[in-house]
Each structure stands twice: as structure tokens, then as C-alpha cells.
MIFI-320210 format. One record per atom (N, C-alpha, C): residue number from 1; x, y, z. Coordinates in steps of 0.02 Angstrom, whole numbers, plus 50000, padded with zeros to 5 digits. Layout:
seq,c1,c2,c3
NUM,X,Y,Z
...
//
This chain:
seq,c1,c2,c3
1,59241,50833,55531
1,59262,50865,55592
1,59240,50822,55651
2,59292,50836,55702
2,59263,50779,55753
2,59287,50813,55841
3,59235,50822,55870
3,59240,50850,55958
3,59269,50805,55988
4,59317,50805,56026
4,59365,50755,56059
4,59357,50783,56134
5,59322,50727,56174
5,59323,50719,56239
5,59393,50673,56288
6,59390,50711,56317
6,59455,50694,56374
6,59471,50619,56387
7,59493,50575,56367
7,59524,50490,56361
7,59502,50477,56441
8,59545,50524,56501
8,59541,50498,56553
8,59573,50569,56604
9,59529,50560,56667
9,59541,50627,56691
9,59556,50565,56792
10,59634,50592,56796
10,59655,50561,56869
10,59655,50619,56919
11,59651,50624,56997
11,59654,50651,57042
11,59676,50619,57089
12,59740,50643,57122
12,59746,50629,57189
12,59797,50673,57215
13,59814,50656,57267
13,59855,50709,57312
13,59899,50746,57280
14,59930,50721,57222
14,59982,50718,57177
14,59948,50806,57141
15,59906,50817,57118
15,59879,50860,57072
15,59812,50807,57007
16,59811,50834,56967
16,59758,50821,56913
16,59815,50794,56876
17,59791,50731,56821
17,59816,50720,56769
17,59756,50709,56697
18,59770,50754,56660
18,59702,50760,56605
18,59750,50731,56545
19,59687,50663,56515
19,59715,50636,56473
19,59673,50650,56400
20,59708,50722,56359
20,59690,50749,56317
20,59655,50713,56258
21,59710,50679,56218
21,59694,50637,56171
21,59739,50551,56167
22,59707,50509,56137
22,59758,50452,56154
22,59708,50408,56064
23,59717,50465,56005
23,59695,50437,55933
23,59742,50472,55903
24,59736,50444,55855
24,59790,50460,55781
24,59884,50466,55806
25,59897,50481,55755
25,59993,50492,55783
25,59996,50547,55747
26,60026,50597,55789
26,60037,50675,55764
26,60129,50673,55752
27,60138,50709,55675
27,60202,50717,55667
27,60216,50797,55674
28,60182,50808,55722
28,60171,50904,55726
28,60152,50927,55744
29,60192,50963,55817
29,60145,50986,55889
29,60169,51075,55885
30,60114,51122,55889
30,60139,51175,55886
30,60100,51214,55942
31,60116,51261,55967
31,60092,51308,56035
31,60059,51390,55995
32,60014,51406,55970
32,59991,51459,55925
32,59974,51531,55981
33,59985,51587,55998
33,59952,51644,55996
33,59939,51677,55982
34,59872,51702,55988
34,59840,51751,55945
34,59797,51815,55993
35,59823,51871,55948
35,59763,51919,55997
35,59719,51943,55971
36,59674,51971,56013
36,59606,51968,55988
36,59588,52012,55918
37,59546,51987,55893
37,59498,51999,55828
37,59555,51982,55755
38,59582,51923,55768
38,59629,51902,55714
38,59579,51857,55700
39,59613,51839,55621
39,59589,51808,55578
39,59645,51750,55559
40,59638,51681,55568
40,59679,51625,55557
40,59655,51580,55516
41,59693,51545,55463
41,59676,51485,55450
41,59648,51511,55361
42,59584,51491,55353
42,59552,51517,55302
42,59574,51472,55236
43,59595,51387,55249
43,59627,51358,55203
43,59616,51284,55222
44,59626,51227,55168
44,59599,51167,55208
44,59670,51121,55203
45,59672,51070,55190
45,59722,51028,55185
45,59682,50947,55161
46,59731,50960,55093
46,59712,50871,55066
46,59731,50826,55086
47,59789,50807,55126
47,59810,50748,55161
47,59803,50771,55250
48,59802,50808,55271
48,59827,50812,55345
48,59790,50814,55370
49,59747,50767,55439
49,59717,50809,55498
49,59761,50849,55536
50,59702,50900,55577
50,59740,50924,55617
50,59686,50941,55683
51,59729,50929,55729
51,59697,50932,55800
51,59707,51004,55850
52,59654,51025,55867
52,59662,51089,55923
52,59641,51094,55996
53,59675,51134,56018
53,59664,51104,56106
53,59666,51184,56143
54,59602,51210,56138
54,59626,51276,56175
54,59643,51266,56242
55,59707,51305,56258
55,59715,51316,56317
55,59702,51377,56343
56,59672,51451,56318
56,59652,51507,56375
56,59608,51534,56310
57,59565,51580,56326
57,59541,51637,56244
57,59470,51583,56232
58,59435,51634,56171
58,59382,51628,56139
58,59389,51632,56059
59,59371,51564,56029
59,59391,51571,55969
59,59336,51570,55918
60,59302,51578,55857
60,59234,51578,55837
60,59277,51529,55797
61,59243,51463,55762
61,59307,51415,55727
61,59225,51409,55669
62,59259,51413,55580
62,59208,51399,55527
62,59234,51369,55522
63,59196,51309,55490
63,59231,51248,55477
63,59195,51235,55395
64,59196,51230,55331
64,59176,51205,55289
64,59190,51143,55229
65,59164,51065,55233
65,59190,51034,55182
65,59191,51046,55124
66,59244,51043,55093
66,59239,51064,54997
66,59193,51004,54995
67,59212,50967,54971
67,59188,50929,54942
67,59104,50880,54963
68,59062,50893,55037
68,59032,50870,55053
68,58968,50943,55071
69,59006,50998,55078
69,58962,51057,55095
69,58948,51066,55158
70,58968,51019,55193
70,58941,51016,55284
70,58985,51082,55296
71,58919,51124,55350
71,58957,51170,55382
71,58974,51156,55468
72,59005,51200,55497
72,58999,51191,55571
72,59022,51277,55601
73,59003,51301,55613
73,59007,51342,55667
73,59024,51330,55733
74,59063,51356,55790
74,59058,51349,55848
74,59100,51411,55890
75,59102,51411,55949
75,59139,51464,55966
75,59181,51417,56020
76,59243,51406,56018
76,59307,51347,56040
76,59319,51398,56105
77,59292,51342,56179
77,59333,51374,56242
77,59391,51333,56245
78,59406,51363,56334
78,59493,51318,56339
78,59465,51263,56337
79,59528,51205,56369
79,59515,51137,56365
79,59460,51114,56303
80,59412,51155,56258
80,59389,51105,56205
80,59454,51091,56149
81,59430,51026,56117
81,59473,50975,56082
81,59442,50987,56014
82,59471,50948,55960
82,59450,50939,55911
82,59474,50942,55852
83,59473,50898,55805
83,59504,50894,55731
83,59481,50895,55667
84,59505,50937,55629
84,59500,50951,55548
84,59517,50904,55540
85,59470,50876,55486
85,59495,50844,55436
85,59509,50854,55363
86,59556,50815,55333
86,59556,50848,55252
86,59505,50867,55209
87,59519,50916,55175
87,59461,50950,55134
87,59398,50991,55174
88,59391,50991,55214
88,59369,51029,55288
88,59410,51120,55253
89,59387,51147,55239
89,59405,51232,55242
89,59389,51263,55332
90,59443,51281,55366
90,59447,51312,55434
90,59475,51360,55432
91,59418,51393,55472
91,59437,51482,55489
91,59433,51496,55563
92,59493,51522,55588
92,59494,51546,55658
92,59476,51625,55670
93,59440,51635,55704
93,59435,51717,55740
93,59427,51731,55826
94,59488,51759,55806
94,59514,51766,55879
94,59453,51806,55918
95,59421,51789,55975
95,59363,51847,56009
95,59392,51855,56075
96,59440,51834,56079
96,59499,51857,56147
96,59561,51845,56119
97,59594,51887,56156
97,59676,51828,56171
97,59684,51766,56178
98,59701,51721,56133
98,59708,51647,56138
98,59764,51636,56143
99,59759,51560,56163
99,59843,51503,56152
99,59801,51448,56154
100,59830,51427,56111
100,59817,51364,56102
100,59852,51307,56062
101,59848,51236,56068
101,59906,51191,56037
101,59882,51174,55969
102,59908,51135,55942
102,59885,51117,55861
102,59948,51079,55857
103,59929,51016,55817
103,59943,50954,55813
103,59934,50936,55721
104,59970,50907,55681
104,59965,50896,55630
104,59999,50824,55603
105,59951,50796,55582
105,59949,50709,55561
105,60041,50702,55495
106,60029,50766,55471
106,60082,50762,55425
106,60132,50846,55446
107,60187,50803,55447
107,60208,50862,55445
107,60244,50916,55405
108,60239,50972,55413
108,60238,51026,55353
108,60288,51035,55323
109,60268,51005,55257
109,60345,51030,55216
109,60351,51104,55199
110,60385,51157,55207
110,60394,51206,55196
110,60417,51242,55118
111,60406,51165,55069
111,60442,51190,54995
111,60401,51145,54971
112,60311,51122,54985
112,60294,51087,54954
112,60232,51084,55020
113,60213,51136,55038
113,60152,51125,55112
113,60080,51093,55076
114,60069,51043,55118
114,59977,51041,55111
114,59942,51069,55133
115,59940,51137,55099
115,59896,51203,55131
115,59866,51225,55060
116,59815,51245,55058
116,59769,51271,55020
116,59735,51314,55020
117,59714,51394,54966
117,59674,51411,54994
117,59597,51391,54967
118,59552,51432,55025
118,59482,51424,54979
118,59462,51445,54939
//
């Protein structure tokens, strides 16, 4: 798992320009909402990262490697970043109303998904 800080953040008269991420190549950008006290995710993926970018809400995010045992806990505000990696088991719980983006390295075959459960 990995916390992804902002590439590059511009200001001027113009407005703000926030430069989210500028690693990996995503074949899979999706916009997710959720309301509160949902339960998401709960599954890992053998080939795919995947990247998250809250934009509003409170999310509690488990994170567990199969294969290495590392855990992570955290509770995901807006603007935080950050990516699963394969074999990584992730669980979302919604503690507000969220939206947020999600990004995926591979994209999902629907008759053959790299989704797993735990």
C-alpha cells in the first residue's frame, strides 16, 4: 500500500491547479458513491493496482496483505490519495456520505474480473 502526495499544487489569478497523481497508467477511472455505514470492497486483486482519491466523506479503509500479513488501518479524508496493491485484501466503510474516484491499472473484465474474495 502506498499514501500518494500531491505531484504539484499551482495558484494564480486563474484559480488552483492540484496535481493529483503523475505514477503508473490507469486503464480505469471510476467516480464511486456511497452512503453512510456501507460496507465496500472486502476482496483483493492478483494483477491490478488500484488508486483512490477522496473527494467529500469519511471512509475507515482495512487494508490486509495475503500473502505478507501487513495490516493498515486508516480513516481516508477528501483530497487523501492512495493505492492497493495486488494481494492487499481492502475494505471500505463508509462513516459519512462519500464520493470518491478509483482508478484501476487493469481494466475489468466483466466475464473473467481480477476480483477475489477473502
Amino acid at each position: 500500500m502506498e499514501f500518494l502526495e500531491k505531484y504539484l499544487i499551482h495558484e494564480d489569478d486563474r484559480g488552483i491547479f492540484n496535481g493529483i497523481v503523475n505514477r503508473y497508467t490507469w486503464a480505469e477511472i471510476n467516480h464511486i458513491t456511497t452512503k453512510k455505514n456501507v460496507i465496500r470492497g472486502n476482496h483483493y486483486h492478483q494483477h491490478t493496482k488500484e488508486l483512490f482519491y477522496i473527494l467529500s466523506g469519511r471512509i475507515r479503509v482495512m487494508v490486509h496483505h495475503i500473502e505478507t500479513g501487513e495490516k493498515h488501518e486508516f480513516i481516508a479524508e477528501p483530497n487523501m490519495c492512495f493505492v492497493i496493491d495486488p494481494y492487499e485484501v481492502h475494505t471500505f466503510e463508509t462513516l459519512e456520505d462519500s464520493v470518491w474516484l478509483n482508478m484501476l491499472s487493469h481494466r475489468m473484465d466483466e466475464h473473467k474480473p481480477d476480483l477475489h474474495k477473502a
